[in-house]
N, C-alpha and C positions, 0 to 999 in steps of 0.2 A: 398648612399648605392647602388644606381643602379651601377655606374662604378664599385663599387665591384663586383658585379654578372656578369658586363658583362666579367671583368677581367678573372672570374674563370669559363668561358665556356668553357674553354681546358682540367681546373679538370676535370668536372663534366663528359664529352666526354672520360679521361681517366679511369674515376671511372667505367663506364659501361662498357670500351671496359677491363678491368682488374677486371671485377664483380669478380671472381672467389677469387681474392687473397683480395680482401677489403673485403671479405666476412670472408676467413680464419682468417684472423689477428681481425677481429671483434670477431670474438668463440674463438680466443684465449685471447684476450685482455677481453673478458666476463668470461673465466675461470678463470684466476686470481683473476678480481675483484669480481665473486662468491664466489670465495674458501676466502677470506678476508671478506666479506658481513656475510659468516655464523657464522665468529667472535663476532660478532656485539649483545651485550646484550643490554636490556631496564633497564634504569637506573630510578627508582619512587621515590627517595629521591631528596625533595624539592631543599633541604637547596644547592644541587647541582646544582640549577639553578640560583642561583647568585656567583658574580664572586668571588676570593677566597682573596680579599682585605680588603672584607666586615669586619666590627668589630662584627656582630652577627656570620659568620660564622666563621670567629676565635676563636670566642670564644667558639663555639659549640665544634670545633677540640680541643679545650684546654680544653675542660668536658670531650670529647670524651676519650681524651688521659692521664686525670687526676685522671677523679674521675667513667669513664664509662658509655655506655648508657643503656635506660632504659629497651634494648631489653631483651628478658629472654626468656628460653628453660622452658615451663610450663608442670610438668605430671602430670596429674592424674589419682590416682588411686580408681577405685571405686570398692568395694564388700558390703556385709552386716554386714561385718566381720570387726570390727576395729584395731583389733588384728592382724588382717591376711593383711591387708592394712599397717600396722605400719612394719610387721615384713618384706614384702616387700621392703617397702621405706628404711629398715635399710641395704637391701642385696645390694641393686640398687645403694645409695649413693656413695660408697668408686669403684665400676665399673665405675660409670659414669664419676665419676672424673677423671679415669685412663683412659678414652677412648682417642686416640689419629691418629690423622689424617699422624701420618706416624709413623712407628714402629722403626723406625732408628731411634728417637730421642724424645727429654724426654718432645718436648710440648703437650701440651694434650689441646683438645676442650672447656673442664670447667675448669673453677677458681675457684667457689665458690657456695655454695648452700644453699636454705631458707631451714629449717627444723622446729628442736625443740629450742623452747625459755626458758631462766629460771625467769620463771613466778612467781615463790616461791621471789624469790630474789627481783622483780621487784615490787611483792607486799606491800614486808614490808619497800621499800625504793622511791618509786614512784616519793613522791614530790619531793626527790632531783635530779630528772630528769627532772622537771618539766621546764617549758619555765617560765618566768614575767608572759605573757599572760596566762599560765594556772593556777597561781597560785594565779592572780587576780581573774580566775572562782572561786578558791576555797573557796577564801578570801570573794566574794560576793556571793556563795551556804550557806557559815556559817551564814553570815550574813544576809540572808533570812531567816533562817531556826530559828534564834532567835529574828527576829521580828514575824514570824509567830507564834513564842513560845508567844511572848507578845503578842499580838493580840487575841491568844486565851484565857489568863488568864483575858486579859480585860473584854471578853465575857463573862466570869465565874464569875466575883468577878465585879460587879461597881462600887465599892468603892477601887477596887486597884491603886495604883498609883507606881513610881520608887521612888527608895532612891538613888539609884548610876545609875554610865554606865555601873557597872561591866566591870571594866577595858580598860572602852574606846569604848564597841563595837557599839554603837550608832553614834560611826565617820566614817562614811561607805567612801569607794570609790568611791560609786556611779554605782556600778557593781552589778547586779542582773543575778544568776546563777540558771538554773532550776536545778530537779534533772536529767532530760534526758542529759540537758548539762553537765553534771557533768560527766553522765555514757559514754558520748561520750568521755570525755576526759581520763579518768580513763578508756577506752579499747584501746584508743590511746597508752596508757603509758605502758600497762601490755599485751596486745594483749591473744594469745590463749597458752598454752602451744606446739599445734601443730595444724599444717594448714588442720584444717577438718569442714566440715560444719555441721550445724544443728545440723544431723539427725547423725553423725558419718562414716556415710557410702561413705563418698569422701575424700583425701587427696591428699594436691598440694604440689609438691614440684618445686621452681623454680632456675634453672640453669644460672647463668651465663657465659656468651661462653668468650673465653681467643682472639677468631679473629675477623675480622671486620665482622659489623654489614651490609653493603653495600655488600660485596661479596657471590651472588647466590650462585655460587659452591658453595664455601665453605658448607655454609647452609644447602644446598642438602645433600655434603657429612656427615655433621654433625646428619643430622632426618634419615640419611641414617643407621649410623654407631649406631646410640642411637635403633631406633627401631627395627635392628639387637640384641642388647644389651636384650630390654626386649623379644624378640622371644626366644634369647636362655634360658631367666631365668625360662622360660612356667610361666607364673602368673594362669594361671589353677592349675599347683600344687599348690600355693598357697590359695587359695580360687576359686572350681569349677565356681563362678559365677563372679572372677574378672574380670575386663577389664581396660587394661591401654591408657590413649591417651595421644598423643602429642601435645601440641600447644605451646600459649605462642606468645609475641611480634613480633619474631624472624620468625615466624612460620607463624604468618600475612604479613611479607613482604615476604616470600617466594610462600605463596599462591595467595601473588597480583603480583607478577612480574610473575609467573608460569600464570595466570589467562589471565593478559593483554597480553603475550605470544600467549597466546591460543588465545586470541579474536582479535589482529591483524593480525594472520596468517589467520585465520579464514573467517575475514571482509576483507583480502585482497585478498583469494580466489575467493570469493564470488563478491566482485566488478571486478575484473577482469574478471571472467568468464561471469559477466551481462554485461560489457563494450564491452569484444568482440563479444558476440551476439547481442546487441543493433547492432554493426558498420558492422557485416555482415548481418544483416537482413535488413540493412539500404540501402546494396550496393545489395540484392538478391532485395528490391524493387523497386530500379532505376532500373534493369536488368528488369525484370519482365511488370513494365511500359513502357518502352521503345518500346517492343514490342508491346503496345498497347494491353497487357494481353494474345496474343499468345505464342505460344511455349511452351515447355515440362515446367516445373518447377524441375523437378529431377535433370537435368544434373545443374543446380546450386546449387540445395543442397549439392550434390555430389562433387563439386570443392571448399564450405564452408571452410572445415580445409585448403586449399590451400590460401582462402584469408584470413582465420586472421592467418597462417604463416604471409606473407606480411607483416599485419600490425601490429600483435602481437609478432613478432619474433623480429624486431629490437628496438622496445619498451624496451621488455624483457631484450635482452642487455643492454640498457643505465642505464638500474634499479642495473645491475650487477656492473655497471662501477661506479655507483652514492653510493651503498653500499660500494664498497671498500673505496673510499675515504673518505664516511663517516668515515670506522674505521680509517682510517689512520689519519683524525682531529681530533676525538673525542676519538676513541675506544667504545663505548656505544650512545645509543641514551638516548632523555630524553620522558617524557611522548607526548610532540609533537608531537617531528622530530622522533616520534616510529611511525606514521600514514601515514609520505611521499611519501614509496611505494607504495599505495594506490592513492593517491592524483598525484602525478606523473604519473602514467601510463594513470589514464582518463585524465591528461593536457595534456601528451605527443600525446597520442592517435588523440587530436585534430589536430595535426600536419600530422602526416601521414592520415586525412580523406579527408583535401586540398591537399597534395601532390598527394598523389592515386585518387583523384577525378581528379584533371587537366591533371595526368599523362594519365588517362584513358581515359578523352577528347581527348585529343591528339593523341593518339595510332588510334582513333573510327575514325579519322578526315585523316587517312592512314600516319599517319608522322612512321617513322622508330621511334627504342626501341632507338636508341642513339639523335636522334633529340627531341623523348617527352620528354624524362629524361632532355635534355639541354634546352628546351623550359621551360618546369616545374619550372626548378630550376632557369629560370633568371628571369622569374614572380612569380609565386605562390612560390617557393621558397622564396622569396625576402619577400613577405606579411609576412610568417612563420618564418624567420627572424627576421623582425623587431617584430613580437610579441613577439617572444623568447627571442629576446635581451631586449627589455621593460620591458619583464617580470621577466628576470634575473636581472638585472640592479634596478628592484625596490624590487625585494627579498635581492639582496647582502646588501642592504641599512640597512635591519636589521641587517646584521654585526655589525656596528655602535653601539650597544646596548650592555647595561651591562648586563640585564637581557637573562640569556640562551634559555631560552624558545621561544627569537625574533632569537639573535644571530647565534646559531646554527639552528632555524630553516631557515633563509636564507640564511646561506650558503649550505646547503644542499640541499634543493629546488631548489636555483639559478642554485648550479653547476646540477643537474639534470634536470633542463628548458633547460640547452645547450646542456649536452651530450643527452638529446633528440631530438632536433634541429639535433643534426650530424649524429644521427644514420636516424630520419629520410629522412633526403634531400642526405646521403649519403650511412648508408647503406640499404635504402629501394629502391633506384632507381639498387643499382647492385643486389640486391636478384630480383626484377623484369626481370631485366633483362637474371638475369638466369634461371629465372622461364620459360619466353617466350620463351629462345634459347632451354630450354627442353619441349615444349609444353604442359608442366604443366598450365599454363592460353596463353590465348591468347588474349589480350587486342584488337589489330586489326581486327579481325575476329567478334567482340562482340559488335553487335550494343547499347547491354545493359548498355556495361557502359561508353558508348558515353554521352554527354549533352543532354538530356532531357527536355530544357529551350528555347524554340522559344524564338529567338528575338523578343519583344515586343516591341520595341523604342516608340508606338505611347500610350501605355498603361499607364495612369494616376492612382499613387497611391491614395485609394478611400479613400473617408472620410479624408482630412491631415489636415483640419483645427480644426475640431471639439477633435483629437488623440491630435494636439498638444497643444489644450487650456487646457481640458481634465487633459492630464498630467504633466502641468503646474500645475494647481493646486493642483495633486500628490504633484506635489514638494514642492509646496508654504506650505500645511500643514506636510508634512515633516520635516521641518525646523521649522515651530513654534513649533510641538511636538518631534523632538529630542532631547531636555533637558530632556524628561520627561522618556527617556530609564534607568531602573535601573541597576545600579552595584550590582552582587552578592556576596554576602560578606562571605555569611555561608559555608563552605568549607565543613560542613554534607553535603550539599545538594547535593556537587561534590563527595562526595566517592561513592564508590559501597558498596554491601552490598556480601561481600565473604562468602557466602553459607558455603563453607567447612570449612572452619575458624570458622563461628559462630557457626555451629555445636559443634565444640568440644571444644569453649571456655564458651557454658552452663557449661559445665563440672568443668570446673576452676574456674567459678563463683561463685559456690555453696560453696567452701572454701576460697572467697576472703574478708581477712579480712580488706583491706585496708580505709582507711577513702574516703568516697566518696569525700566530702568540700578539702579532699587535693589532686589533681590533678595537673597534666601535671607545675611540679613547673621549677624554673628557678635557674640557678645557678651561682653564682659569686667566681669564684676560686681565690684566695687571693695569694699574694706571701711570706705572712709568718702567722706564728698565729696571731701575733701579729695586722695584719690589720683587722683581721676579725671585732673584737667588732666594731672598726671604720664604716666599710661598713655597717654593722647592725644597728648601729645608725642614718648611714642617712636614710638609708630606712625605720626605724619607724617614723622619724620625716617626712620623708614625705606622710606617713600613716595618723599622725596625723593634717599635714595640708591638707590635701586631704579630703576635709567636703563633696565635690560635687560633686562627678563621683570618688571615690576611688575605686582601683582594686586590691592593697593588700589585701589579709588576714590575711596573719602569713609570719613570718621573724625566721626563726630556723637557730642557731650556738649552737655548737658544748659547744665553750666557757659558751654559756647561761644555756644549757642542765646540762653539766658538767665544773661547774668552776674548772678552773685550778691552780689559782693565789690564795696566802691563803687567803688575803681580800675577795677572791668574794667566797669561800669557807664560810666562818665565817659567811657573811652576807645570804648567804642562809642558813645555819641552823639557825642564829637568827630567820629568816622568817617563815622555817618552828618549828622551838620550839614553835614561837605565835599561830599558826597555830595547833599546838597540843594539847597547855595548852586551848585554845577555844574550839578544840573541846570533849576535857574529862574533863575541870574544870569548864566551866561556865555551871553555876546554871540553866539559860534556856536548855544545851545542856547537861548535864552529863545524864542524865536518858533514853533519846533518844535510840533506838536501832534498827534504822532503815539501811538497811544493805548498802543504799550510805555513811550514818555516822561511818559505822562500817569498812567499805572497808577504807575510808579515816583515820579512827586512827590510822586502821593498817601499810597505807601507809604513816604516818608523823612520823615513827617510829626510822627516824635516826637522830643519835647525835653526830657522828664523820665524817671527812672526809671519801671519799672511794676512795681507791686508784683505779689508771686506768684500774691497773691488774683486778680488782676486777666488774669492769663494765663488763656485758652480753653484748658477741658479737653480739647478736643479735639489743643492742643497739647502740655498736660504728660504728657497719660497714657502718651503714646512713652516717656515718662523716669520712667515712675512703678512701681516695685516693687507688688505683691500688697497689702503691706501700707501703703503709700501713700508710699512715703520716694522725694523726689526727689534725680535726678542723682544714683544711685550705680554706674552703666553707663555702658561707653560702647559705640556700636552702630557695627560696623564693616563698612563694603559692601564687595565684591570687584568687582572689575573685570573678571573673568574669569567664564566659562559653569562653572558645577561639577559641571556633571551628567557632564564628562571628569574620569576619575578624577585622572589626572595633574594637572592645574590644580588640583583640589581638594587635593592634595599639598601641592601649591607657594605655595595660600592658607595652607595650617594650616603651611607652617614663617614664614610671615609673621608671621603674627597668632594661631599655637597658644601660644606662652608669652612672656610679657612683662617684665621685671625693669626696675622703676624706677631712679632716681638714689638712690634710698635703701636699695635693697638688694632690697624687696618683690616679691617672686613671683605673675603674676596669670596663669591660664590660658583660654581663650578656648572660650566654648560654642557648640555648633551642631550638627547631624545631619550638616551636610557635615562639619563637621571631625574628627567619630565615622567618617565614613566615611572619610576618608581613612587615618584610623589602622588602620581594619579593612585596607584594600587592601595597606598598608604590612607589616601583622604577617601578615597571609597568603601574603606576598610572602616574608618572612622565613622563617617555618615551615615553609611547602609543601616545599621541597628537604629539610627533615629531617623533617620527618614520612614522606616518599615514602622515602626513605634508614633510616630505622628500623623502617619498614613491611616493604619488603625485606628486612632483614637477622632481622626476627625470624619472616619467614616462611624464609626460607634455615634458620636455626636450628633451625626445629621441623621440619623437612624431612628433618635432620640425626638428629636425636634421633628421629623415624617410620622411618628407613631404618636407622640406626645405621650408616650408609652414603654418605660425600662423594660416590661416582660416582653411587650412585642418586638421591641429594636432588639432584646437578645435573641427573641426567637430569630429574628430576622437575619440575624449575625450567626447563627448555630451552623447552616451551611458553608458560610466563610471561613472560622476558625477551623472546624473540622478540615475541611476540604485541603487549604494550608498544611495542616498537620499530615493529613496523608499524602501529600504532595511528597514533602520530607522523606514519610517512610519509601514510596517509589522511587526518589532519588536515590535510597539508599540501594535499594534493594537491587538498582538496574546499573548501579557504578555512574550515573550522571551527577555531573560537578558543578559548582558555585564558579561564575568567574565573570570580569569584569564586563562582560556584553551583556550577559543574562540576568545580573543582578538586578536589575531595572525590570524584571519582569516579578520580583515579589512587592513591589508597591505597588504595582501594575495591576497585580492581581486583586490586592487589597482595592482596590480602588476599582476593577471590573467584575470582578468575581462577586460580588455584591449581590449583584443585579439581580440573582436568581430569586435567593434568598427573598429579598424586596418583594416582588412579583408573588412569590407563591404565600410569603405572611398577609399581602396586603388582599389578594383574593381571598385567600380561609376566613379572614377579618371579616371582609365581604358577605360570602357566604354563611358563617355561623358555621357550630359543632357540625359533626357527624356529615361534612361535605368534603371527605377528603378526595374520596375515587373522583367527584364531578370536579373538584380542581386540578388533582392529576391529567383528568382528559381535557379539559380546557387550556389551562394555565400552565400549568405542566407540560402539554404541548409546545406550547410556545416558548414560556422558558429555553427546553431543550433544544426544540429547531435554533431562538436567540445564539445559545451558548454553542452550539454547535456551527452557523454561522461565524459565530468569532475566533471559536477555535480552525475552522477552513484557513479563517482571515490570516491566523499566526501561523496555521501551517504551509502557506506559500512560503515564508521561510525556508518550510524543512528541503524544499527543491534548492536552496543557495548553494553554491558552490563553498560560500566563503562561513569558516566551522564558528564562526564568532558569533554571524547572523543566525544560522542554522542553530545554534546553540539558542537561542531567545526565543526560538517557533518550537523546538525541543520542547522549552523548558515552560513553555507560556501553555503549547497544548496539554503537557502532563496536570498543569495546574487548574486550568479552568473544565479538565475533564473531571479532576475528583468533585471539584466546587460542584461541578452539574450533578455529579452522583451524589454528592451529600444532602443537594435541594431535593433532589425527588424521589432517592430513598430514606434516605436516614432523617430529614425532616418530618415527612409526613409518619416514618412510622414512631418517632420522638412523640407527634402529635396526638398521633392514635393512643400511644402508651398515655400521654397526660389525661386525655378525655377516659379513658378508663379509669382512673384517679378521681375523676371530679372535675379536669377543666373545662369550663363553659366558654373561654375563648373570650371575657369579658373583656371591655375595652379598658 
């Protein structure tokens, strides 16, 4: 690398004397990738962070596109008036449907909407709706309910005994059904006539939208055009005390990408503005010292915006340049690589604190604006180099990765570690230079931001043996306790809690009549009717061999719901004919008038088939494709909470792929089950992405030193630093988990930099210069590192614990790397030169 720099002494000599025009094509080349940058949306759907090969995320598209997702436009409307609530929702319906997103043409926002149910119809035919499963509950509530009947005649009569079974009913199933089970199931089947709560005074009606579910705009325009809608209908005339809200599924992803919006713009403010006050109050205190505390202190204040110009101006652009290309790979960012420009500008920053610091040496030391710039850039240039490229070189590595979260976050990182690199060592030496040709600063005249660091040569770093046994055993119990770092698995524990969302989905709640136990189910879309019973069959049989960790609950088709076929037709009404003659003819139950007995007679009331026509759309639409094709899904519930990563595991090797008797391959859609495979391949990759990370920064260590002894030394505060990372993890209860894991390649690949910096000065320098590179190098290092960790700690201000967990997790790590560079390094150092090291090359 050196002959490179010495090669490009003529650039860098041309760059300054041509400051004026590197500067223009930098603002312009900044506007560009600005105006592209603003393009750039934050994308928070998971299932987009694996790659599009995936058989979960296929399949999700093929729910998506078949049968629809679960998002939903929710209103509620609440008065005291139920009347007046009804006769709204009945105005609002046939508008809403009509609203459309461009007037020129016949598509329109909604598809379809939850209203009123025919509850009358659903009562007197129920069991023929009925699943197996639910007609086992009924079969074993009867069957309770007439040994209860005998049990109590025992107690009455002790001389009573049986003469018969009465028909057999003493051959039980083996099913025992309370009456609360029975009333869960029988509200399941017949639900509300209309979606109001309790009290009467709330109804929900839920929309579903005809466009994608991923597309902000869209959405925006969609709550836009809707709450437009009810402003004009005045729900005031309706009922002076109504009030309609918006929410709904739909409505949470819009207020979480609107939210994470806000709080990255937010948290990148705010670290940048702490970043460039740290780095001028850094260079107003070397000014200040330097003079040995004389001098005015105003006229530095006063030339402050002049120095984080300097160093916050060419920065700024590489962020510009680093945005555009983003859109231009990706078009959107994901929940990560939405944090970059943040974390980039305190990395980049570290770059220009060593360039401006040796520049400014130099200037202090009477060299001319075109000799410090060339001087700078073939040394200290050279250090920021080799860190940049390290540090590029072990980001691009996550390329390599399936998982987008690593993927795109190294490429984006990567290429903004260099275009930081180039703005600083190129265009920070020509804006210098124009600065000084316009006597906006004057670096030569400024004894302050000269070197401040007497050579020490004879000065012994203090204490080296005791630091380095000391941190040895850091390390030693690092390593025995990093097994004991836990994985977070609960994906609750990573969401945020959207304030304005939950607000208005109390509102919703109060009419939500949905069965709690059937939640977040899965879906296997079938390629004709025909397959369904099949895929249904495997999945009960492996319900039924699953004794020891089962995560099914229920398995619903369409076909089971509503037979189709006349056999299965015939055999459900024989079931429920037995079913009926139990419960109005036997002798234990006929006199009974208890109103789950009574709900149930009335519902075992059918005796012929029912034609399809003749089914409540409120029933078939469960089973009804986009395009209207019934029973070609089958919907499957988990038994288990999935918001633990693990459980969510253990559902998708349940019910992720399916192979009938016939050979046919069916894979199961869902976000949970995207999610699990996301956990599962990060789970995978993390040890070799971290493992490849390492080894191609080792490499370039190798090939900057030309030197194994130097690249380890140079590596001694990265390993360490890592390792006591670990131990503080352990020690503070901070956990490993899918957002943060991207911050130990990260580190591997930033954390470097110190390291680099202070081997390549000692190198520089010779033995016996540690204190003069501590006060030089060491400086800057520190300020660098400190800088970057500012960068990841705007994070820690996030609301959302996912982010906040990567600025956690990124400042604990680049804080020990810092301590391991500037203590345990140089007193490692000290210790060898006491031995005999001459620092040879």
């Amino acid at each position: 690398m050196t002959r490179l720099f010495e090669a490009l002494r003529p650039f860098i000599r041309g760059v300054v004397r041509h400051a004026a025009w590197v500067v223009l094509v930098a603002l312009l080349v900044s506007g560009v990738g600005g105006y592209l940058a603003t393009n750039l949306t934050i994308d928070t759907d998971i299932a987009n962070l694996l790659p599009d090969d995936y058989e979960s995320v296929q399949a999700l598209e093929k729910l998506e596109r078949t049968v629809g997702g679960e998002s939903d436009v929710a209103v509620g409307i609440v008065s005291p008036s139920f009347e007046a609530n009804k006769q709204f929702a009945e105005d609002l319906i046939p508008r809403a449907l009509a609203l459309s997103p461009d007037q020129d043409t016949s598509d329109t926002y909604l598809t379809r909407v939850d209203y009123k149910q025919e509850v009358e119809f659903l009562k007197d035919n129920a069991l023929y709706f009925a699943s197996d499963k639910e007609l086992r509950q009924v079969e074993g509530f009867l069957e309770e309910k007439i040994e209860e009947a005998k049990q109590a005649r025992r107690e009455a009569n002790p001389f009573y005994f049986e003469l018969d079974d009465e028909g057999g009913e003493a051959d039980t199933t083996g099913t025992e059904t309370s009456a609360e089970e029975l009333e869960a199931v029988y509200d399941r089947l017949i639900g509300k006539r209309y979606p109001i709560s309790d009290d009467s005074t709330t109804m929900v009606l839920r929309f579903f939208p005809s466009g994608s579910n991923t597309n902000i705009g869209y959405i925006e325009r969609l709550y836009g055009d809707f709450r437009g809608l009810v402003d004009r209908m005045e729900p005031g005339a309706y009922h002076p005390e109504m009030e309609v809200v918006l929410a709904g599924r739909l409505y949470r992803r819009l207020v979480e990408v609107q939210t994470i919006q806000r709080d990255v713009a937010g948290s990148f403010g705010a670290g940048v503005g702490a970043v460039l006050l740290v780095v001028i109050l850094y260079f107003l205190y070397k000014a200040y010292r330097a003079r040995g505390g004389r001098g005015r202190l105003l006229p530095e204040l006063v030339r402050a915006p002049v120095m984080g110009l300097v160093i916050g101006g060419p920065l700024l652009m590489s962020l510009t340049w680093t945005g555009g290309v983003a859109y231009l790979l990706f078009g959107d960012l994901n929940l990560m690589t939405s944090t970059l420009g943040l974390v980039l500008f305190g990395l980049g920053i570290d770059f220009g604190i060593h360039f401006y610091g040796r520049y400014a040496e130099e200037r202090a030391e009477e060299q001319s604006i075109v000799d410090a710039a060339e001087v700078t850039f073939v040394s200290t240039g050279q250090a920021i180099a080799a860190g940049a490229f390290t540090t590029a070189g072990a980001l691009y590595v996550l390329m390599m990765a399936d998982f987008k979260g690593f993927s795109e976050f190294g490429a984006i990182a990567g290429t903004g570690v260099l275009f930081a690199l180039l703005a600083m060592t190129i265009v920070m030496p020509a804006l210098l230079a124009l600065l000084e040709r316009g006597r906006l600063i004057d670096l030569r005249r400024d004894p302050g931001m000269g070197t401040d660091a007497p050579r020490e040569n004879h000065r012994r770093y203090p204490a080296a043996r005791p630091i380095v046994v000391g941190s040895l055993v850091a390390v030693v119990t690092a390593l025995a306790l990093a097994p004991r770092v836990d994985f977070q698995y609960d994906f609750g524990a990573l969401e945020p809690e959207y304030t304005e969302y939950e607000q208005k989905a109390q509102y919703i709640g109060r009419a939500d009549t949905r069965d709690s136990d059937r939640r977040n189910p899965a879906y296997i879309v079938a390629d004709s009717q025909e397959a369904v019973p099949e895929i249904a069959e495997v999945l009960r049989e492996r319900m039924r061999s699953d004794t020891t960790s089962p995560t099914i609950l229920a398995v619903e088709s369409l076909q089971e719901r509503f037979p189709l076929a006349d056999s299965g037709q015939t055999a459900k009404l024989e079931r429920i004919a037995e079913i009926r003659e139990t419960a109005t003819e036997n002798r234990f139950l006929k006199d009974e008038s208890s109103d789950a007995l009574q709900r149930l007679r009335r519902a075992a009331q059918t005796r012929t088939p029912i034609a399809l026509d003749e089914v409540p759309k409120s029933l078939r639409k469960q089973f009804t494709t986009k395009d209207g094709e019934l029973g070609k899904f089958v919907i499957v519930y988990p038994s288990v909470g999935l918001s633990d990563g693990r459980k969510s595991i253990a559902f998708a090797k349940d019910v992720g792929t399916v192979t009938t008797e016939s050979g046919e391959t069916y894979h199961a859609g869902s976000t949970s089950l995207v999610a699990a495979d996301m956990l599962l391949l990060l789970q995978r990759e993390a040890p070799w992405m971290i493992a490849a990370t390492f080894l191609i920064v080792a490499l370039l260590m190798w090939l900057n030193f030309q030197s194994v002894r130097w690249a380890a030394l140079a590596l001694v505060p990265l390993v360490v630093g890592i390792l006591w990372m670990l131990l503080v993890m352990e020690v503070f209860g901070l956990m490993v988990n899918f957002y943060n894991m991207i911050i130990f390649p990260a580190i591997l690949g930033i954390g470097n930099d110190a390291g680099v910096h202070m081997a390549h000065r000692y190198r520089e320098e010779g033995p016996r210069s540690l204190w003069t590179v501590l006060r030089s190098t060491g400086e800057h290092v520190t300020m660098g590192t400190l800088t970057t960790m500012v960068g990841f700690g705007g994070l820690l201000l996030s609301f959302h614990p996912g982010l906040n967990s990567i600025g956690t997790l990124a400042v604990v790590g680049l804080g020990t790397t810092l301590l391991a560079a500037i203590v345990f390094l140089p007193a490692l150092l000290q210790w060898l030169e006491d031995r005999g090291f001459r620092g040879e090359r």
